[in-house]
VEXTITOR-825224 format. One record per atom (N, C-alpha, C): x, y, z. Coordinates in steps of 0.02 Angstrom, whole numbers, plus 32768, in hexadecimal, padded with zeros to 4 digits. Layout:
N
XYZ
...
//
This chain:
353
862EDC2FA02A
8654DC6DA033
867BDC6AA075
86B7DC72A072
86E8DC7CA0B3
86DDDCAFA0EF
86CFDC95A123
86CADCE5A140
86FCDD06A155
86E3DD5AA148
8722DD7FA14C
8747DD7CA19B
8791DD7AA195
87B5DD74A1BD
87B0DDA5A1EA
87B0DDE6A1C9
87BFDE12A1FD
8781DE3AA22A
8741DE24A1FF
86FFDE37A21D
86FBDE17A25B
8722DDBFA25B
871BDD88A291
873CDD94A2C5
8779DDC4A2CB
879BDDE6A2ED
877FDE12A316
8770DE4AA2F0
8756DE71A304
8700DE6DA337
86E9DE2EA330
86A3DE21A340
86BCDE12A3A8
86FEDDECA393
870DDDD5A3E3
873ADDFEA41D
875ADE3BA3E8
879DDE5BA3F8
877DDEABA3DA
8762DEE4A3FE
876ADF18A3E1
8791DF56A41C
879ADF81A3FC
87B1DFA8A41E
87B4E00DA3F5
87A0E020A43C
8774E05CA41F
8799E0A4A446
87B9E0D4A42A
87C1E112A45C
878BE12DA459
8777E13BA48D
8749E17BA4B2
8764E1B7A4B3
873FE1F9A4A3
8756E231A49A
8729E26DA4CD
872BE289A4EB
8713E2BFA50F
8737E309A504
86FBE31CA4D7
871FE364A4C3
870EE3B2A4E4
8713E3DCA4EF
8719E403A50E
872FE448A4DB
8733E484A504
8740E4BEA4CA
8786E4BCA4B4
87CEE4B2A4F2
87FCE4C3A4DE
882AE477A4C7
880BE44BA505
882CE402A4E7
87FEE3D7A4D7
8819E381A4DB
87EBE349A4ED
880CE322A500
87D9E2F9A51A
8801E2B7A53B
87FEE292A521
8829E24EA51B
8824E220A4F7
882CE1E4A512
8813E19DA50D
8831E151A541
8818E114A510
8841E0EDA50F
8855E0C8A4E7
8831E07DA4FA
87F9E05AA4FE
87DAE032A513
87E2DFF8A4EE
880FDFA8A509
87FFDF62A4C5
87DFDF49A4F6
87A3DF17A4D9
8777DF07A4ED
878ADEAEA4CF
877ADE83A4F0
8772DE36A4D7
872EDE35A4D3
8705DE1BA4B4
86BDDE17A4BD
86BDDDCFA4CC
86D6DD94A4C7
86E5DD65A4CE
86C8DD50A538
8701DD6EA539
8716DD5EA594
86EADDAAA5B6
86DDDDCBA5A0
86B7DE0CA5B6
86F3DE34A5C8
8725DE39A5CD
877CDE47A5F7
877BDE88A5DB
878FDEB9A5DD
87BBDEEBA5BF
87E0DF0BA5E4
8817DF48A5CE
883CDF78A5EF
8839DFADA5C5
8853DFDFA5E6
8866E035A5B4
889FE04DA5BC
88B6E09AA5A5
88DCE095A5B6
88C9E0D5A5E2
8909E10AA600
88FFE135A619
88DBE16AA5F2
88ACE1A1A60F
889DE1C7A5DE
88CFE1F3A5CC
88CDE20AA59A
8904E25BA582
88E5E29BA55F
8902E2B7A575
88D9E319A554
88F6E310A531
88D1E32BA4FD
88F1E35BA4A4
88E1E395A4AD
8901E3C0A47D
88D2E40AA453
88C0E403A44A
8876E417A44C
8854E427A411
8861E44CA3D4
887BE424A3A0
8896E44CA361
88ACE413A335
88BFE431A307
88D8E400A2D6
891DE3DCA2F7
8936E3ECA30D
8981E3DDA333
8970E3A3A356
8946E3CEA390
892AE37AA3CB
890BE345A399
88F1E33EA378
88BBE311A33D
88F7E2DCA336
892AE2FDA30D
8967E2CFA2FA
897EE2B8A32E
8982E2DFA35C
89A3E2AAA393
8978E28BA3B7
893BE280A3B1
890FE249A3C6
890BE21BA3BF
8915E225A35B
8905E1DDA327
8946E1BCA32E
898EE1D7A345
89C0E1B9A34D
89C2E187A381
8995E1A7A3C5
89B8E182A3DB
8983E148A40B
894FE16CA3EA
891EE123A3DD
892FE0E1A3BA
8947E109A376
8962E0B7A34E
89AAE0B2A379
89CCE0C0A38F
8A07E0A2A3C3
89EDE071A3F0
89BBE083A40A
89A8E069A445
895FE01EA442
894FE038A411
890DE002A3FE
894BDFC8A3E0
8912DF90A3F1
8943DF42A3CC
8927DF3AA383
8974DF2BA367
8973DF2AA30F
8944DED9A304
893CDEFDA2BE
8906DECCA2AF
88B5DECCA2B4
88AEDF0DA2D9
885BDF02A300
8845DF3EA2FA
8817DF30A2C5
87D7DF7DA2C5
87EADFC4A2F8
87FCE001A2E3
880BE036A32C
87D1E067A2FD
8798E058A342
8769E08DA31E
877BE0CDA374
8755E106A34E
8730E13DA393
86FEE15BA397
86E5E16AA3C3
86BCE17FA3FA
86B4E1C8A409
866CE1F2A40E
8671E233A42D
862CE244A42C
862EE263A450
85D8E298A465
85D9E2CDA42F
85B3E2E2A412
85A6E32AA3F1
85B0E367A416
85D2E374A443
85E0E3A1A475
85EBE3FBA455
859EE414A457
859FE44DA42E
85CAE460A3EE
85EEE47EA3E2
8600E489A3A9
8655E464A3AE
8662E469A3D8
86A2E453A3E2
86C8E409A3C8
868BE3E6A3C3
86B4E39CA3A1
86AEE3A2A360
868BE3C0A33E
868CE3C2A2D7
86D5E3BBA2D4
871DE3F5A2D4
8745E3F6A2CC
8763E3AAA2BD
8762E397A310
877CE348A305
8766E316A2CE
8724E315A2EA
8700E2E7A2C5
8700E2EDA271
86FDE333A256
8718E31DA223
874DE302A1F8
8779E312A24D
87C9E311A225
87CFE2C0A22D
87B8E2A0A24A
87B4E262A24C
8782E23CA21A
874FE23FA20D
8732E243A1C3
875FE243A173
876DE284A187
87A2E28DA154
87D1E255A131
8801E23CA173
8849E20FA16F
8824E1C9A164
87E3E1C1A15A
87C2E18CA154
87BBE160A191
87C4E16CA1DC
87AFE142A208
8763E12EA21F
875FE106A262
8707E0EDA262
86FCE11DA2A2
86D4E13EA29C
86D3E17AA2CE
8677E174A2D2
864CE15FA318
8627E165A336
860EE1B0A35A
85E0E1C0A364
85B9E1F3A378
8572E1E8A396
857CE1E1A3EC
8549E1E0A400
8523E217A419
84F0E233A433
84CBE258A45A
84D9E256A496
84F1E277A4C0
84E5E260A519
84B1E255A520
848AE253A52B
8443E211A551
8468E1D8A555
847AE1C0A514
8491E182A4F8
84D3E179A534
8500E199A51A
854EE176A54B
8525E190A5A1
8500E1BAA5BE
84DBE1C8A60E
84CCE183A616
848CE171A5ED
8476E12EA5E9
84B0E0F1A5EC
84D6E0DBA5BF
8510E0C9A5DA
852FE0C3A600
853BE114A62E
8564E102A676
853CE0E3A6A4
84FAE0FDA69F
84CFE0E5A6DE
84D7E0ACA6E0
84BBE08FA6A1
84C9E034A69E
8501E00EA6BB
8548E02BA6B7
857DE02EA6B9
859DE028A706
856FE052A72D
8575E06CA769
85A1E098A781
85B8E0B0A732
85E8E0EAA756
85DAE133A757
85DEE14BA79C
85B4E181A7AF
85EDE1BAA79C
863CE1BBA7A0
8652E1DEA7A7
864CE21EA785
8660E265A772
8655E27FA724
868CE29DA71D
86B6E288A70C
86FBE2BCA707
8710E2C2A698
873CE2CDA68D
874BE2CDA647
8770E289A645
8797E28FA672
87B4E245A65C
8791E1F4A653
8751E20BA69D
8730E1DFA689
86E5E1CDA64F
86E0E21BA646
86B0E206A60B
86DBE1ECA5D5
8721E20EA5BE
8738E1E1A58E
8730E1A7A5A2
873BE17BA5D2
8759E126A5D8
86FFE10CA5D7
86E5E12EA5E4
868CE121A5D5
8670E113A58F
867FE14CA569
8688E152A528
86AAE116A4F0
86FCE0F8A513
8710E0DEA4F0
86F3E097A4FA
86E9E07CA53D
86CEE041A54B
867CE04BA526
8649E078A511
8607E069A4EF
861AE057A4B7
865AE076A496
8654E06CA45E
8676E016A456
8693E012A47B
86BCDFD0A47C
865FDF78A480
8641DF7FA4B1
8614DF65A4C8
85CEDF75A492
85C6DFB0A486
8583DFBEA44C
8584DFB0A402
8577DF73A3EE
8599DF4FA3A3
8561DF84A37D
8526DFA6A38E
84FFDFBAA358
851ADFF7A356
8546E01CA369
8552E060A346
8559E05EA307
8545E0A4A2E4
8543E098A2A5
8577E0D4A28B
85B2E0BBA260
85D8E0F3A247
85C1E13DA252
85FAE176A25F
85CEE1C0A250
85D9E1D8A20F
85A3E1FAA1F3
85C0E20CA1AE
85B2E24EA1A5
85CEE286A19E
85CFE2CBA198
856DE2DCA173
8566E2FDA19B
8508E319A174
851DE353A13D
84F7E366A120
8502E382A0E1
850FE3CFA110
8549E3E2A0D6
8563E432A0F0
8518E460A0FF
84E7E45EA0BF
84A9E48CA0C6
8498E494A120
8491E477A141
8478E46DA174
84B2E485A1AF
84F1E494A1A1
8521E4B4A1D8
851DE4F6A1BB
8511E4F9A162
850BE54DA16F
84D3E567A17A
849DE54AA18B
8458E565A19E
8459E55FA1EE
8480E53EA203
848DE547A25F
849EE583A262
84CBE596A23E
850CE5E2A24E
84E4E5FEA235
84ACE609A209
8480E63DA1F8
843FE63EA236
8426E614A226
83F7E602A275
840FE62AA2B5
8442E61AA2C6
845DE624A304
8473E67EA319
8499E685A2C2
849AE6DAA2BF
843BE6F2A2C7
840FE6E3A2B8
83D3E708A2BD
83ABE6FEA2F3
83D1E6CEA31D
83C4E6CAA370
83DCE709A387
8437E713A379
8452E737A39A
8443E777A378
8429E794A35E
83FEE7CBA333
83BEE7D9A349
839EE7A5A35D
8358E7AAA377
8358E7CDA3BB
838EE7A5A3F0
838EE7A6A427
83C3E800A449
83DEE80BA400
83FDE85AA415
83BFE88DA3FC
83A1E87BA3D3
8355E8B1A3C2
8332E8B2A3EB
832FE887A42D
8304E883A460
832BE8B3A49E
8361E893A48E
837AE8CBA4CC
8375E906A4B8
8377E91FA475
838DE962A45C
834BE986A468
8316E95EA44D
82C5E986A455
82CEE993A4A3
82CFE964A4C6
82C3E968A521
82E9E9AAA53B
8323E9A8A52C
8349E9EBA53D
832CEA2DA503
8327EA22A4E6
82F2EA6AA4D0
82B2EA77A4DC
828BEA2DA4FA
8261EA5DA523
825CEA69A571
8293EA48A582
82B3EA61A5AD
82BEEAB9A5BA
82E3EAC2A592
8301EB12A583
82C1EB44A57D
829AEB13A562
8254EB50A541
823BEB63A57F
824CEB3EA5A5
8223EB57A602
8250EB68A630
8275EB73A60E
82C2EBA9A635
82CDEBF0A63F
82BDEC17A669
82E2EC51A65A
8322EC64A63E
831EECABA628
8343ECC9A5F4
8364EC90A5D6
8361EC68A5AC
8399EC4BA583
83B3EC4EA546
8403EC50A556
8413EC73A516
841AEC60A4D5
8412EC8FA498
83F5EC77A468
8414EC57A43C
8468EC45A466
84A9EC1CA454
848EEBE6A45D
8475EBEBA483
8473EB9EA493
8430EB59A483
83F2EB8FA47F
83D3EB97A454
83D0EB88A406
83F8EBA1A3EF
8400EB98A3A2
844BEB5BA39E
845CEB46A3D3
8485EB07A3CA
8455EAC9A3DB
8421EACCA40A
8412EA9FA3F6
83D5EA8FA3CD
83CEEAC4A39B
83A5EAB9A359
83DAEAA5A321
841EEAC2A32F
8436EAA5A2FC
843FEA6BA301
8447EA3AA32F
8464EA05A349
842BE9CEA345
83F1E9D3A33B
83B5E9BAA323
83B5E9B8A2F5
83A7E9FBA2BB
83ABE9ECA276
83DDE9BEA25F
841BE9B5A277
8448E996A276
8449E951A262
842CE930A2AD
8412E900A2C3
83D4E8E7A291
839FE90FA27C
836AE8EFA254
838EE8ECA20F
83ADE916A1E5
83CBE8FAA1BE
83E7E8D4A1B5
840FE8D1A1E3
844BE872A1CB
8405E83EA1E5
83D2E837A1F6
83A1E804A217
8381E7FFA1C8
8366E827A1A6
834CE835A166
8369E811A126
83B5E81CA143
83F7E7F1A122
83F4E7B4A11F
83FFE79DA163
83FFE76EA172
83C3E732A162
837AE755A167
8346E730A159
8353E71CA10B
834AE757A0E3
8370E748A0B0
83B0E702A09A
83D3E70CA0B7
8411E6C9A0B5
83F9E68EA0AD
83C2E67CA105
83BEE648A112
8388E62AA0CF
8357E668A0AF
8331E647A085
8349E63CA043
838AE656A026
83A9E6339FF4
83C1E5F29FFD
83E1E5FFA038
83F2E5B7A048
83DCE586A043
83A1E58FA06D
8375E551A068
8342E537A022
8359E5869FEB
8334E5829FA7
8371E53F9F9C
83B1E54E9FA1
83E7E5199F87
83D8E4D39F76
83A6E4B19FA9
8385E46C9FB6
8346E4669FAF
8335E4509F62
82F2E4609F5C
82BAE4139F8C
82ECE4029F9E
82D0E3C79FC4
82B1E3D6A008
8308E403A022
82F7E40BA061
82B1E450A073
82B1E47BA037
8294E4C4A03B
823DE492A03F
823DE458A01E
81E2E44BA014
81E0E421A069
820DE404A071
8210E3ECA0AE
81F5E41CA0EB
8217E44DA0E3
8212E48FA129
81C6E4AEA114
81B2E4B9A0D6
818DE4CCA0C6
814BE4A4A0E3
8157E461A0D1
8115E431A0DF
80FDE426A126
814DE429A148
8131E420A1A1
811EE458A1A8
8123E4ACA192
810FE4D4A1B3
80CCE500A182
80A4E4C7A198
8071E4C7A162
8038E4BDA1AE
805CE4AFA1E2
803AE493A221
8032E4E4A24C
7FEEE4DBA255
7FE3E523A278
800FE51EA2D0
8022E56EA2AF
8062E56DA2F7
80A0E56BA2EE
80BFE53AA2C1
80FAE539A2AB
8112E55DA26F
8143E58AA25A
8150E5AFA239
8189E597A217
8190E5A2A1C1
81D4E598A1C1
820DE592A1D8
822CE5D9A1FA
824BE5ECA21B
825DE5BEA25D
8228E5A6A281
822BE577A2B5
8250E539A2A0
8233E513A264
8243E4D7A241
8276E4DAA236
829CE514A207
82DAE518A1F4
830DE511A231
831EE53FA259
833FE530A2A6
835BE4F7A2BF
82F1E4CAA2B5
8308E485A2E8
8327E458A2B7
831BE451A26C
8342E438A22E
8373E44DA239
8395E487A23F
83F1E49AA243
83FFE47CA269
83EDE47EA2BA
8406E47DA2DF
8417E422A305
83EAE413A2E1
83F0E3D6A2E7
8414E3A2A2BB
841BE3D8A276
8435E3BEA234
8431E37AA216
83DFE3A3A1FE
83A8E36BA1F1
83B7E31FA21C
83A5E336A256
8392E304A280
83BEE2BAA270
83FFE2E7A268
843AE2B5A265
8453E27AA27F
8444E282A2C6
8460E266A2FA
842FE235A31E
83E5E24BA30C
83ADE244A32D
8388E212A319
837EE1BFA33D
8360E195A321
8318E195A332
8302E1BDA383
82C5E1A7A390
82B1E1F2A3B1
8279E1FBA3CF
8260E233A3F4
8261E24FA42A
8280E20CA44B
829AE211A4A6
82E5E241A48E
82FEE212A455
834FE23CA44A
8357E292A44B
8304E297A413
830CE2DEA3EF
82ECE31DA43C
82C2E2E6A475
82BDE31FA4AA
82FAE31FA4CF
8321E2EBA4D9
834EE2F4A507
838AE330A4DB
8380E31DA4AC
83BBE34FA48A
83B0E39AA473
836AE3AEA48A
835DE3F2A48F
8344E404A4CE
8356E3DAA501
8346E3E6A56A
82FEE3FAA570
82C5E3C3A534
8287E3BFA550
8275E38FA561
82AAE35CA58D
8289E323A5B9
8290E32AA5F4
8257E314A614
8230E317A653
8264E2E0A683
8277E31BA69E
829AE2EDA6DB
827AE2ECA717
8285E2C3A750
825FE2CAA7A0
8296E2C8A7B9
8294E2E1A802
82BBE2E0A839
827FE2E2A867
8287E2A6A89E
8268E2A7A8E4
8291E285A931
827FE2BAA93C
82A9E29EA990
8269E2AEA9B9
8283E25DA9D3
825FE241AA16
8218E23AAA05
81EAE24FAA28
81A5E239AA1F
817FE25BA9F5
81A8E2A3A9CD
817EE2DAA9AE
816CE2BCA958
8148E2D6A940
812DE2BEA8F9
816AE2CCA8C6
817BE2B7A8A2
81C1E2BCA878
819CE315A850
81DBE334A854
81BBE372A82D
81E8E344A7D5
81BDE36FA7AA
81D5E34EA766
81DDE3A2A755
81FFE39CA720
821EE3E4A6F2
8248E3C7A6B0
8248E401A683
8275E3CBA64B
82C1E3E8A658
82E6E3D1A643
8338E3C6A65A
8366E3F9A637
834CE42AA613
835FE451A5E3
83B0E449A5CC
83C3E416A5E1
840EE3F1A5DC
8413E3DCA586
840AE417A55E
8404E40FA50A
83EEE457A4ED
83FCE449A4A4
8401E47CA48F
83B6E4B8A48C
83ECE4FAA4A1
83C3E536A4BA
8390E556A48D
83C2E540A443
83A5E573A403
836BE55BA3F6
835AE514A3F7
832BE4FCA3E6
82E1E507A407
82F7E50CA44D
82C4E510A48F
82B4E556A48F
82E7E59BA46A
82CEE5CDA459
82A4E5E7A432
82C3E5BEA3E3
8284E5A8A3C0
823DE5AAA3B6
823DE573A401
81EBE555A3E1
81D9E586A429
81DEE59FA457
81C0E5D0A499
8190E5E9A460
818AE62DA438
8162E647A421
8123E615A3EF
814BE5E6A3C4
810AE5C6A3A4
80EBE58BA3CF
80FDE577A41E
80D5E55CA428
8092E5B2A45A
80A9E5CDA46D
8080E607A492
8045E60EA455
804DE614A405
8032E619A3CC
7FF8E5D5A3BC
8030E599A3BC
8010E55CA3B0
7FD3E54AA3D9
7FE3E55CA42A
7FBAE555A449
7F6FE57BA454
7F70E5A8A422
7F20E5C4A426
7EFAE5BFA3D4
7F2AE598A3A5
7F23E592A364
7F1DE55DA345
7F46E51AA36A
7F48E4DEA34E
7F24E4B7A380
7F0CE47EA351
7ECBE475A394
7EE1E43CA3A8
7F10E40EA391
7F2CE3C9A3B3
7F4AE403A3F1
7F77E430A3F6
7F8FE452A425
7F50E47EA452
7F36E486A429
7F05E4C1A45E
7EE3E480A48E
7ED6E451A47F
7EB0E40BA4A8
7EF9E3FAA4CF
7F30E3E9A4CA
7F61E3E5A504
7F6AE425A52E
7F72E44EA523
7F71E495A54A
7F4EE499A577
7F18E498A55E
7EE4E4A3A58C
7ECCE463A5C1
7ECFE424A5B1
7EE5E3EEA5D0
7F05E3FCA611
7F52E413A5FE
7F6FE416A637
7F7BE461A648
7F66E472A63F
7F40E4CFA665
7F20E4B1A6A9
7EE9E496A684
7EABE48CA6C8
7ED9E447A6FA
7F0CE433A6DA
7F2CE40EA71F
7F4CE42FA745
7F81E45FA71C
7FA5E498A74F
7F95E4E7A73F
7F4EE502A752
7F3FE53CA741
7F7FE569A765
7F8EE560A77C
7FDDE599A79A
8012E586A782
8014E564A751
8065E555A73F
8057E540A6CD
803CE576A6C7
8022E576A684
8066E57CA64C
8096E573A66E
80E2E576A647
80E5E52CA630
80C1E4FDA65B
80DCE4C6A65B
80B2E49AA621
8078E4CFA5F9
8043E4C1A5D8
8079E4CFA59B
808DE4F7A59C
80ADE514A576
8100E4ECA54D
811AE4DFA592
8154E4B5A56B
813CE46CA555
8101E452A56F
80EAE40FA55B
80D9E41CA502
80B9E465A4E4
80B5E471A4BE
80EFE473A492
810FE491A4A1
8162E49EA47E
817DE44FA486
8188E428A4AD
8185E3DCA490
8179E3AFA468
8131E3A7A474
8108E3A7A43A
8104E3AFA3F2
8115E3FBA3D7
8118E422A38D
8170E3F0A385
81A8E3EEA3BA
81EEE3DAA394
81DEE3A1A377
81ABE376A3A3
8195E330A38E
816FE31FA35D
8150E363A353
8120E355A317
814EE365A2C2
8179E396A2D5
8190E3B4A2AD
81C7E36DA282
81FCE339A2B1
8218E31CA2B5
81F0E2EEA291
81B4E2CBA29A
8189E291A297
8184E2A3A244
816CE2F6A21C
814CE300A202
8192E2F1A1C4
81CAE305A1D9
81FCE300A1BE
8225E2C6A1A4
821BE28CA1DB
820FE245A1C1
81E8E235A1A7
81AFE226A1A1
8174E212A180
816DE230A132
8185E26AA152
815EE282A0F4
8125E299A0F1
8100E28AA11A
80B0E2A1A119
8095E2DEA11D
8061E2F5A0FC
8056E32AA0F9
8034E32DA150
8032E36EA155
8002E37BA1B0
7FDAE38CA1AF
7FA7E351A1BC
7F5FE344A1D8
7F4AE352A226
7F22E3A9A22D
7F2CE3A9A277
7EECE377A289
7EC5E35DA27E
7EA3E327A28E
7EC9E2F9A2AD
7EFAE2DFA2A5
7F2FE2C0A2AB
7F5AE2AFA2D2
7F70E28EA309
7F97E2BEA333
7FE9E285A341
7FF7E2A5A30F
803EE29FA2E8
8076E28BA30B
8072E29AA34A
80A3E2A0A365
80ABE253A38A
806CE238A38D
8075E1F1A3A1
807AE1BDA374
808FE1D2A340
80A3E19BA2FE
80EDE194A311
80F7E140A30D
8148E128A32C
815EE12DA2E2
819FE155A2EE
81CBE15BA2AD
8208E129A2B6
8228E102A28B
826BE0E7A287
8297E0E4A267
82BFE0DDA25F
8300E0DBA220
830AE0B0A210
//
């Protein structure tokens, strides 16, 4: 068999734009790489819109600028909601479009040694990983079910979190003099309000997830684990959209800001904390079922209490080790397949793809 010509090309010669997106634009830089001689150059970076408009004039003038003949794949972070647009529109026109995690391209710069952080230079960061990292693996759109259970998820965050204010300010009022009964009966209406569309909404998300009879036994089976609730499962499934992106467990804490970072200066003991530099919804999530997990589930009630009696004054910290923990277990339980054995303790089974 002949080998293919242009794979042989491409093995010594690639070249990759990097993309850094943002709400209103992105950046973009144009990286060829020799793998041969180690050599490369880029080009300058350039802003787009963000919109369908900038997109086209990206892909223009990328292929202007990349050398004919040679693979033009790209590059980008999942940068909250803001890169789908692109990324699908590039999907779409059939190009090779990569999607890393930041850990991944952080990790990168460090290696790299480039400290700077500007937009221009995370693009030229971006385009050189992708140029140098032969194992990226194509991105391929995750199934729609899972972006409309984010936007449902996310509405019963933002539903949850106005019923809280709304109760607080009425009983607020209840220990008020004279108050009037305007105001009063607005914010009863404004509650009822509020619990209805939540009622709605719960509703939605569980047709939805009736839609996939795969995914509904799935959510069902991890939250079969005392502590974790449907509701919890479903979230970190949206939000992660089915653990799309996510090859290992270091990935899935760094990408919900429950990894333990240190900082120490000079002679003092490094304080450690987790980096909450990831997503919020998720870490909102699990706060209540690990406070739950932890006096109910007994792989958790034995870590809790563990590290209680190390930091009896700082019992929060018992607490987010818990909420760690359940994403990891939840994740593990979701690869595997396995039913949850709390005998078991699940969370230290290495999963891979």
């Amino acid at each position: 068999m002949k080998p293919n010509l242009q794979m042989t090309l491409d093995k010594y010669f690639r070249q990759c734009v990097g993309i850094d997106v943002s709400k209103d634009k992105f950046t973009a830089c144009l990286f060829m790489y020799d793998v041969a001689s180690d050599v490369g150059c880029c080009t300058e970076s350039i802003d787009f819109p963000n919109n369908k408009t900038g997109f086209n004039q990206m892909v223009k003038w990328s292929r202007k600028e990349a050398q004919k003949g040679f693979q033009l794949t790209y590059l980008m972070e999942p940068t909250g909601s803001y890169y789908e647009p692109l990324a699908y529109h590039l999907h779409k026109i059939g190009l090779t479009l990569y999607i890393v995690l930041p850990n991944k391209a952080r990790s990168f710069c460090e290696y790299e040694g480039i400290k700077t952080k500007t937009d221009a230079m995370d693009a030229h960061c971006l385009a050189l990983l992708g140029c140098k990292n032969q194992r990226l693996r194509p991105w391929q759109p995750p199934k729609a079910i899972y972006r409309e259970l984010r936007q449902l998820t996310r509405l019963r965050a933002s539903l949850t979190k106005m019923q809280t204010q709304i109760l607080n300010h009425i009983e607020a009022i209840d220990h008020m003099e004279s108050v009037t009964s305007e105001v009063c009966k607005s914010y009863k209406k404004l509650l009822s309000t509020i619990q209805k569309q939540l009622e709605q909404n719960e509703q939605a998300i569980a047709s939805k997830v009736a839609q996939d009879k795969e995914l509904e036994a799935r959510i069902k089976r991890i939250a079969t684990a005392k502590g974790i609730r449907s509701n919890t499962v479903t979230c970190i499934v949206a939000e992660t959209q089915g653990f799309h992106l996510i090859t290992n467990r270091k990935q899935l804490a760094s990408f919900a800001g429950l990894d333990v970072v240190a900082k120490q200066s000079g002679k003092d003991d490094p304080k450690h904390k987790i980096s909450k530099k990831g997503n919020a919804y998720i870490r909102a999530a699990l706060y209540m079922p690990a406070l739950s997990a932890a006096h109910c589930n007994r792989q958790m009630i034995q870590s809790y209490s563990r590290i209680c009696e190390k930091h009896p004054d700082a019992k929060m910290i018992g607490v987010t080790a818990i909420m760690r923990k359940m994403l990891l277990l939840v994740y593990t339980l979701w690869k595997s397949g396995d039913e949850y054995d709390e005998t078991r303790d699940k969370t230290h089974v290495q999963i891979s793809n």
